[in-house]
C-alpha positions as a Markdown table, in Angstrom:
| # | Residue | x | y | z |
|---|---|---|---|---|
| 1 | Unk | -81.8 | 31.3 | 66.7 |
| 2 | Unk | -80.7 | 28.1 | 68.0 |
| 3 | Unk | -79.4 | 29.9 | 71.1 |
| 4 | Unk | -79.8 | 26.9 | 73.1 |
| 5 | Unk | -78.2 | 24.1 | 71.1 |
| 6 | Unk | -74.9 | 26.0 | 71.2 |
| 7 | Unk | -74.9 | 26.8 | 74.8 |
| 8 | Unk | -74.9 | 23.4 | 75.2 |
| 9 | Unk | -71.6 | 22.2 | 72.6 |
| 10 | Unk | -68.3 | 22.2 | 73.8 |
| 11 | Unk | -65.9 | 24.9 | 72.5 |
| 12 | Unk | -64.0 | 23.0 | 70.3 |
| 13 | Unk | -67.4 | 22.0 | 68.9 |
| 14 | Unk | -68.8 | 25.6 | 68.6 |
| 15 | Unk | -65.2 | 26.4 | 66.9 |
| 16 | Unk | -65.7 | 23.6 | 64.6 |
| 17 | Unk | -69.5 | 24.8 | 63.5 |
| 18 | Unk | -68.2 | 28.2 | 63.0 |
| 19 | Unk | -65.8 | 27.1 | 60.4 |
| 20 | Unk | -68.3 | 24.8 | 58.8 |
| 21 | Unk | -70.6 | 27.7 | 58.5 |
| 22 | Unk | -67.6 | 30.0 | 57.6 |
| 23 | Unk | -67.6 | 27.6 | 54.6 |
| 24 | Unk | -70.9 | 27.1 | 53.6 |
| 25 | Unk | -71.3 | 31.3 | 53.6 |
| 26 | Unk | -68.2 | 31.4 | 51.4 |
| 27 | Unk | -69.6 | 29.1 | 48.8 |
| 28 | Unk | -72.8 | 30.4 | 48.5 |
| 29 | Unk | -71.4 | 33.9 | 48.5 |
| 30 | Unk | -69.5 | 32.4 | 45.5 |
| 31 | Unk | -73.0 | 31.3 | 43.7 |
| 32 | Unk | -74.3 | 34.4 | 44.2 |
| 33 | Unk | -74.3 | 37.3 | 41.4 |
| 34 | Unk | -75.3 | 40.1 | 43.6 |
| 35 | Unk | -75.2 | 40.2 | 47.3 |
| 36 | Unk | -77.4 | 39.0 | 49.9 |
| 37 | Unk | -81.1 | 40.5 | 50.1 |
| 38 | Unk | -81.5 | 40.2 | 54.1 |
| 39 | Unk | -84.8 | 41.4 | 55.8 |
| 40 | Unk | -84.8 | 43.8 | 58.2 |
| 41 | Unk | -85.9 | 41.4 | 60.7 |
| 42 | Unk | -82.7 | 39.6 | 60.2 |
| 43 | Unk | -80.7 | 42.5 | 59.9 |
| 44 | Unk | -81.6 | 43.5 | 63.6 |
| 45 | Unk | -80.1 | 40.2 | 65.5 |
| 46 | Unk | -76.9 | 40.0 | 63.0 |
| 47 | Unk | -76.0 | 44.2 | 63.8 |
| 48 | Unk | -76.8 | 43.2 | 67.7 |
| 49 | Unk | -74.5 | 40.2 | 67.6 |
| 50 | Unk | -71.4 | 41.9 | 65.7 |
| 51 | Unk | -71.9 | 45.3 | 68.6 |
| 52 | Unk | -71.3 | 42.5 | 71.1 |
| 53 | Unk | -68.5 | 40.7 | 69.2 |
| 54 | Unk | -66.8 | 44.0 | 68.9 |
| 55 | Unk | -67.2 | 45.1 | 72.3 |
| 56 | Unk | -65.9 | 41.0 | 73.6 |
| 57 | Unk | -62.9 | 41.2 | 71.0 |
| 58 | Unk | -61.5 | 45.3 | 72.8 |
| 59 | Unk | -62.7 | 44.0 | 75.9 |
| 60 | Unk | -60.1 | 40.8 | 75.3 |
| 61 | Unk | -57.9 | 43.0 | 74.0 |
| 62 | Unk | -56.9 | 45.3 | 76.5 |
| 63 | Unk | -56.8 | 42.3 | 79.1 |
| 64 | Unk | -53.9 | 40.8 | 77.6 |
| 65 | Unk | -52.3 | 43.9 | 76.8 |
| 66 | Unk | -52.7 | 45.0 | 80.8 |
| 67 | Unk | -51.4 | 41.5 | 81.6 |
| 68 | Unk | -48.3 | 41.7 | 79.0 |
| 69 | Unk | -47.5 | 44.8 | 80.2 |
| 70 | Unk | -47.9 | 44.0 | 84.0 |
| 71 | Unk | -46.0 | 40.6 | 83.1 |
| 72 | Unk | -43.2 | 42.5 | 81.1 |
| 73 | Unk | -41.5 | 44.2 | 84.3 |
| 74 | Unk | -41.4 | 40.9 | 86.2 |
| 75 | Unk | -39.9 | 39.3 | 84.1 |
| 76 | Unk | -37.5 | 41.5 | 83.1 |
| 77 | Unk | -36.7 | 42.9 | 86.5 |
| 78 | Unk | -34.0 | 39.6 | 87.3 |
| 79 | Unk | -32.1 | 40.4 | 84.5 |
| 80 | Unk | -30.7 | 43.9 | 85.5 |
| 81 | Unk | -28.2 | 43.8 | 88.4 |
């Protein structure tokens, strides 16, 4: 994995690569009869990564959510007499 390299870019860089790869996936996807015959060597990283994703995208989640709701009363508190 090229771990290192994308440390390294900038996030509107890294955004950028993942929708170039995004793209690339979807047309070979497209060229493709059957799907994708993936080792179980590769299999390992891709299952880790999408755990981590998961976990990052509830984690995320539930910090906005606490923050709306915290940011709801405020606000809203100055409007009733």
């Amino acid at each position: 994995m090229d771990v290192l390299a994308v440390t390294r870019l900038s996030d509107d860089e890294k955004e950028l690569e993942l929708l170039l790869l995004r793209q690339q996936l979807r047309i070979v996807e497209r060229k493709q009869k059957r799907g994708p015959q993936i080792p179980r060597w590769q299999k390992v990283p891709l299952a880790m990564l999408a755990v981590r994703l998961k976990k990052r995208a509830r984690n995320g989640r539930a910090a906005v959510e606490a923050s709306v709701s915290k940011g709801a009363g405020r606000h809203h508190s100055g409007l009733l007499p």
